[in-house]
C-alpha positions as CSV (number, residue, x, y, z in Angstrom):
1,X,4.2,-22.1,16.2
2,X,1.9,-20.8,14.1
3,X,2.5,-19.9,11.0
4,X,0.5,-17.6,7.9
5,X,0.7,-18.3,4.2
6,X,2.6,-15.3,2.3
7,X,3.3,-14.1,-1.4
8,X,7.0,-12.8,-1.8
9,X,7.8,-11.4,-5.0
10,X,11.7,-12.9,-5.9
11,X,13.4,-12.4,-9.2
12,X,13.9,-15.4,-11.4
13,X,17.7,-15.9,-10.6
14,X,17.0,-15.8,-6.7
15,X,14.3,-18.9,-7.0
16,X,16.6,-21.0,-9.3
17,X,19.3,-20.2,-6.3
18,X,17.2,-21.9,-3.5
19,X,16.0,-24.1,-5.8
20,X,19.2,-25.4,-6.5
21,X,19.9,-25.3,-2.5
22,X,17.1,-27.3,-1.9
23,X,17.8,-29.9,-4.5
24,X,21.2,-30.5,-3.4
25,X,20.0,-30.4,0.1
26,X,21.4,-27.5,1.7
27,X,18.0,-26.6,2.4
28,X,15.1,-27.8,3.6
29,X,12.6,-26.3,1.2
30,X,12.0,-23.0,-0.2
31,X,9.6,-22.1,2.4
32,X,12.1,-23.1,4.8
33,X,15.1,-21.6,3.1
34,X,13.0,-17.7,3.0
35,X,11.7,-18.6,6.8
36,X,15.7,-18.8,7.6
37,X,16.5,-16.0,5.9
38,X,13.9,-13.7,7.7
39,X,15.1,-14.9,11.2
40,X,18.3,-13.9,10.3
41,X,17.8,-10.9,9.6
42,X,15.4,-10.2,12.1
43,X,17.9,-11.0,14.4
44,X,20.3,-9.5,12.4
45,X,18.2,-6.2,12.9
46,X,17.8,-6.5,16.3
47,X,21.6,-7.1,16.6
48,X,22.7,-3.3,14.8
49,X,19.4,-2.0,17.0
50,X,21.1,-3.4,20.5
51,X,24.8,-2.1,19.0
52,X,23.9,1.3,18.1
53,X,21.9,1.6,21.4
54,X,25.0,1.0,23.3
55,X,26.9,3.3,21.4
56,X,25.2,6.1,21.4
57,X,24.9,5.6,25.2
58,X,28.5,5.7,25.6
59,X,28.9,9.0,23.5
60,X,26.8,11.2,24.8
61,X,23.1,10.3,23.2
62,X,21.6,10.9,19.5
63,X,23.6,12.9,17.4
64,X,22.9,16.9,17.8
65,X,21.5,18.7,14.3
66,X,24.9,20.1,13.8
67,X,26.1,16.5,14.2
68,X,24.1,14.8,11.7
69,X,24.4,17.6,9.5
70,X,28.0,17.0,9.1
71,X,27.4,13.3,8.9
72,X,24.9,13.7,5.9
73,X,27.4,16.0,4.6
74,X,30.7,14.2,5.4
75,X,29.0,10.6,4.2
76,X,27.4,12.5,0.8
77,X,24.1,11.9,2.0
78,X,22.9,15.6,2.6
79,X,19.2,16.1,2.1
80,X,18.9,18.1,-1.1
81,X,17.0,21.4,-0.9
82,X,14.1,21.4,-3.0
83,X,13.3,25.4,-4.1
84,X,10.2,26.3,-2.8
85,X,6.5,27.0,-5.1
86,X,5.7,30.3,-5.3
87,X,2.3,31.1,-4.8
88,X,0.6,32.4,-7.7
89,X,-0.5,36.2,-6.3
């Protein structure tokens, strides 16, 4: 497999985390610790993608705009509307 060197930005407490892993041997390396970590949730991904695929096939498709409009609404994640610039005339 080939493979490409990377900069990932981590906070402090997250490095000392897989540092600590990796000296007490519950993983490999850091490198292989965040290489682990991406194929699971790659997979991870692709798992919800597969599930909510299947779902929606079973009910009837995407939702309708009246549908997700009282999701956004019912789940408190309604877009905000933003008042519109007047042009200057």
């Amino acid at each position: 497999m080939a493979t490409t060197k990377v900069t990932v930005t981590v906070s402090d407490d997250q490095l000392a985390a897989i540092k600590q892993l990796v000296e007490s041997g519950r993983a490999a390396s850091v490198s292989g610790f965040v290489q682990h970590a991406i194929a699971v949730s790659l997979q991870d991904l692709t798992g919800w993608g597969a599930m909510l695929a299947t779902a929606l096939s079973e009910t009837g498709g995407r939702l309708t705009p009246k549908e997700r409009a009282w999701a956004d609404q019912a789940l408190g994640t309604a877009p905000t509307k933003r008042p519109r610039k007047r042009s200057a005339a």
